[in-house]
C-alpha positions in Angstrom: -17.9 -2.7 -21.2 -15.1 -1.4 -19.6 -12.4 -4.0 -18.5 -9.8 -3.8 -15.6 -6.9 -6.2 -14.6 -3.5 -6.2 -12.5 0.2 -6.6 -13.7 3.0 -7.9 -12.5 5.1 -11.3 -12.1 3.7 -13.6 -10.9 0.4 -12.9 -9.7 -1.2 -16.2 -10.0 -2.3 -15.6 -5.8 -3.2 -11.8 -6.2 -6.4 -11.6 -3.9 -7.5 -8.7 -6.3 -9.7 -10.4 -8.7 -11.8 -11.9 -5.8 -11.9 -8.7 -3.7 -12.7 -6.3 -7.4 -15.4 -9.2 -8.3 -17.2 -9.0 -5.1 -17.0 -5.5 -5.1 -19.3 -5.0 -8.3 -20.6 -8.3 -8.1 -19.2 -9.4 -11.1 -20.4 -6.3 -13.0 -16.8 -6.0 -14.7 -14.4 -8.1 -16.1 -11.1 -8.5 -13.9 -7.9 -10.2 -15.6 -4.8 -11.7 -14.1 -1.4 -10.0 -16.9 1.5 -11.9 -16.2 4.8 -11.7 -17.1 8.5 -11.3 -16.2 8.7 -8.7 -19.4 7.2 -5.1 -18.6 6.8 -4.1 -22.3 4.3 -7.2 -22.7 1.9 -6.6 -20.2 2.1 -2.7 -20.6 0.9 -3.3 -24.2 -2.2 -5.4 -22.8 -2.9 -3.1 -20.6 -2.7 0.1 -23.5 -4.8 -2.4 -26.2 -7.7 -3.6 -23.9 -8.5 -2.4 -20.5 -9.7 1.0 -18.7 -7.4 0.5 -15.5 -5.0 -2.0 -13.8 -3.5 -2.4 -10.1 0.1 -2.7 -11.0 2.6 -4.8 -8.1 5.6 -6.0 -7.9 8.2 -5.8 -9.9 6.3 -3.2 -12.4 5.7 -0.2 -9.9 8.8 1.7 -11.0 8.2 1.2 -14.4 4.6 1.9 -14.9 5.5 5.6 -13.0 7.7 6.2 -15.6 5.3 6.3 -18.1 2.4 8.2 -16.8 1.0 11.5 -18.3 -0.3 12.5 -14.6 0.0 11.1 -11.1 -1.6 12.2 -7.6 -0.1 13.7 -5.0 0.5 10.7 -2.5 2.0 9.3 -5.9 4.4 11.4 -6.4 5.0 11.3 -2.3 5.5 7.6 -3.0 7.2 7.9 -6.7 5.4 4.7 -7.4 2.2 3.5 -8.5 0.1 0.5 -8.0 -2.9 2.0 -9.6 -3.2 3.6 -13.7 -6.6 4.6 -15.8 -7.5 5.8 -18.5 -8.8 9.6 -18.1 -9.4 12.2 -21.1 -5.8 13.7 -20.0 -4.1 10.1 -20.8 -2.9 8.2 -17.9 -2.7 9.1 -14.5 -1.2 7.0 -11.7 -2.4 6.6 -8.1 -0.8 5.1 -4.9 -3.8 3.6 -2.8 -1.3 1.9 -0.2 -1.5 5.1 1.1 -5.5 5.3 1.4 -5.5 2.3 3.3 -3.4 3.7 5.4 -5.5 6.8 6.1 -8.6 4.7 6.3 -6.8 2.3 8.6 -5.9 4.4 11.4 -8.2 7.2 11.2 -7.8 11.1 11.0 -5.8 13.5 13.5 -2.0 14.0 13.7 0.1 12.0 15.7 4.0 10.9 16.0 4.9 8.3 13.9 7.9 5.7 13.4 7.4 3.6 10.0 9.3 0.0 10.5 10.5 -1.2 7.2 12.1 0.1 3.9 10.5 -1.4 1.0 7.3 -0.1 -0.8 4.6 -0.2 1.8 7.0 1.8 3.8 6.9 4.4 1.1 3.2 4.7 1.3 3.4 5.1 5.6 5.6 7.6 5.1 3.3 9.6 3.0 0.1 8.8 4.7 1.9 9.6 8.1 3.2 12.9 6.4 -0.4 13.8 5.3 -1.9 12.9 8.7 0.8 15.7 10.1 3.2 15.0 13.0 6.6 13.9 13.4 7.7 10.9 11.1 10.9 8.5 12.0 11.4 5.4 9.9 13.5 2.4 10.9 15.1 0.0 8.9 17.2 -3.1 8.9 19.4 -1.6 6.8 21.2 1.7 7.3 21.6 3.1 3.5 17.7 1.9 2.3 17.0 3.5 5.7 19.0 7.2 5.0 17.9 6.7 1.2 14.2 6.6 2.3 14.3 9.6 4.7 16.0 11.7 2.8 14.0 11.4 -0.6 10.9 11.6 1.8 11.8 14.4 4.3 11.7 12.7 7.8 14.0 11.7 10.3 15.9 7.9 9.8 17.1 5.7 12.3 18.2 2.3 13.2 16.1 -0.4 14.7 18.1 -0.1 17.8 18.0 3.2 18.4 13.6 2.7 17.6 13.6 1.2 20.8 14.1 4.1 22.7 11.4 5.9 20.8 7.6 7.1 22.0 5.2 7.0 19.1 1.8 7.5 19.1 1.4 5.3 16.0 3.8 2.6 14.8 3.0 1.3 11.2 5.0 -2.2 11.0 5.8 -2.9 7.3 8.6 -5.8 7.3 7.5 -8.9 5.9 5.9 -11.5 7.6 8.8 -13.8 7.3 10.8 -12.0 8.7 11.7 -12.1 12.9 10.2 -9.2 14.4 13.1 -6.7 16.0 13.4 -6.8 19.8 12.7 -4.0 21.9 10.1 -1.9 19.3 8.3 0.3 21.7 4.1 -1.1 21.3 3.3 -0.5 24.7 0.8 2.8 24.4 1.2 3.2 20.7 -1.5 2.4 18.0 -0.2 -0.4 16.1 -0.8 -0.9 12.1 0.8 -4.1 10.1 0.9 -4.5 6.9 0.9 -7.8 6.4 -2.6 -9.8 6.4 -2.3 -13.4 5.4 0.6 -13.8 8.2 0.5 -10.9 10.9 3.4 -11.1 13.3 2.1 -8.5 15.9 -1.5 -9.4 17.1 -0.8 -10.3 20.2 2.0 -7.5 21.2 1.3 -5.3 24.1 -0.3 -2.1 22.6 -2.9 0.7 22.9 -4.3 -0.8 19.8 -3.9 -3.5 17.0 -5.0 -3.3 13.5 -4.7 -5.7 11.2 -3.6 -5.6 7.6 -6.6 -7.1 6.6 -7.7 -3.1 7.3 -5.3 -1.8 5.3 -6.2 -4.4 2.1 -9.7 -3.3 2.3 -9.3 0.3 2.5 -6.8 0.6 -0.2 -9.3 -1.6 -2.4 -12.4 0.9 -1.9 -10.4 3.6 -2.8 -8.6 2.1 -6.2 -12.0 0.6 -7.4 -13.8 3.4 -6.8 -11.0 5.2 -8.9 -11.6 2.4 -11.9 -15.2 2.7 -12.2 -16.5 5.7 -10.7 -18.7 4.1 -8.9 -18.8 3.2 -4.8 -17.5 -0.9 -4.6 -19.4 -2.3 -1.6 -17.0 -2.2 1.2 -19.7 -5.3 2.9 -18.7 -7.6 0.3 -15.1 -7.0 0.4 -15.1 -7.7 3.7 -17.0 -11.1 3.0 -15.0 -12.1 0.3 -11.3 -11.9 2.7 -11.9 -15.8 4.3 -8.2 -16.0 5.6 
């Protein structure tokens, strides 16, 4: 039977076992691989499983040792999803599916808030939906790092205020104070975050939640484990936050 898990430290309150069990309905055997040391959980992963989601702090570190990764991947240069395939093992970036799935098809003009991962995958799923791509960060050399190594335009948060996107996809954590002045009014609006969304009641063309982005990114990656189409009904189901 094949067998699938996720890595990383911690993930004791990774919703991916619940969402990947109700997916299959319990068809395959999900496992929680914890621990501060990469080598350890790598070497679970290479002894006894078919696939893993890989988070934080390991996404660096598993794309370093891939024989093959996909194109939004490489867009991202990380990885939160590796199987097993006949070629060895090849690396995906779903993030950047549940972007795609999130906010539909068609090109638009896009500012990215945030620096960190997810921003990484708006980037690419912005570049792939075509258009012009701005990020903004709170800090100015993660901001001009990310734009350059990307290929789009980097700004500050200030001068985001004076900006007219189309689509704004709001990365920055949901601890942290959302920047005054970000300009929602008539722009589709994407968050990341889904257990504590800071933006659903900002003035906007449209909201979406991150619980849209979780799901979306999930049917893709466990479709990608098993071959086979997870049910997106009992996804949905199984999110109760």
């Amino acid at each position: 039977m094949k067998r699938f898990g996720i890595i990383g430290h911690p993930v004791a309150g990774s919703l991916s076992p619940v969402l990947f069990t109700a997916a299959y309905e319990g068809r395959y055997p999900y496992d929680l691989l914890d621990d501060e040391n990469f080598e350890v959980v790598w070497a679970r992963f290479l002894a006894g499983y078919d696939g893993i989601n890989v988070t934080a702090p390991f996404k660096q570190d598993a794309y370093a040792r891939l024989d093959n990764v996909s194109d939004a991947a490489r867009r991202c240069e990380a990885v939160n999803l590796v199987v097993k395939t006949p070629d060895g093992l090849k690396g995906y970036n779903t993030d950047v599916f549940g972007v795609l799935g999130a906010v539909g098809e068609g090109p638009r003009r896009t500012l990215v808030v945030g620096t960190g991962g997810a921003a990484r995958a708006a980037v690419a799923a912005a570049q792939m939906l075509g258009g012009e791509v701005t990020v903004a960060g709170r800090n100015a050399a993660k901001t001009a790092a990310l734009a350059a190594s990307m290929g789009c335009r980097g700004i500050s948060l200030e001068e985001a205020r004076g900006e007219c996107p189309e689509l704004i996809i709001y990365t920055l954590p949901g601890s942290a104070p959302v920047p005054e002045g970000l300009p929602f009014d008539g722009a589709q609006v994407l968050e990341a975050e889904y257990k504590h969304p800071q933006l659903e009641s900002v003035p906007c063309r449209e909201y979406i939640h991150g619980k849209h982005w979780l799901v979306h990114q999930a049917l893709a990656g466990y479709a990608l484990f098993t071959g086979e189409e997870p049910s997106a009904e009992k996804i949905w189901q199984a999110i109760t936050f």
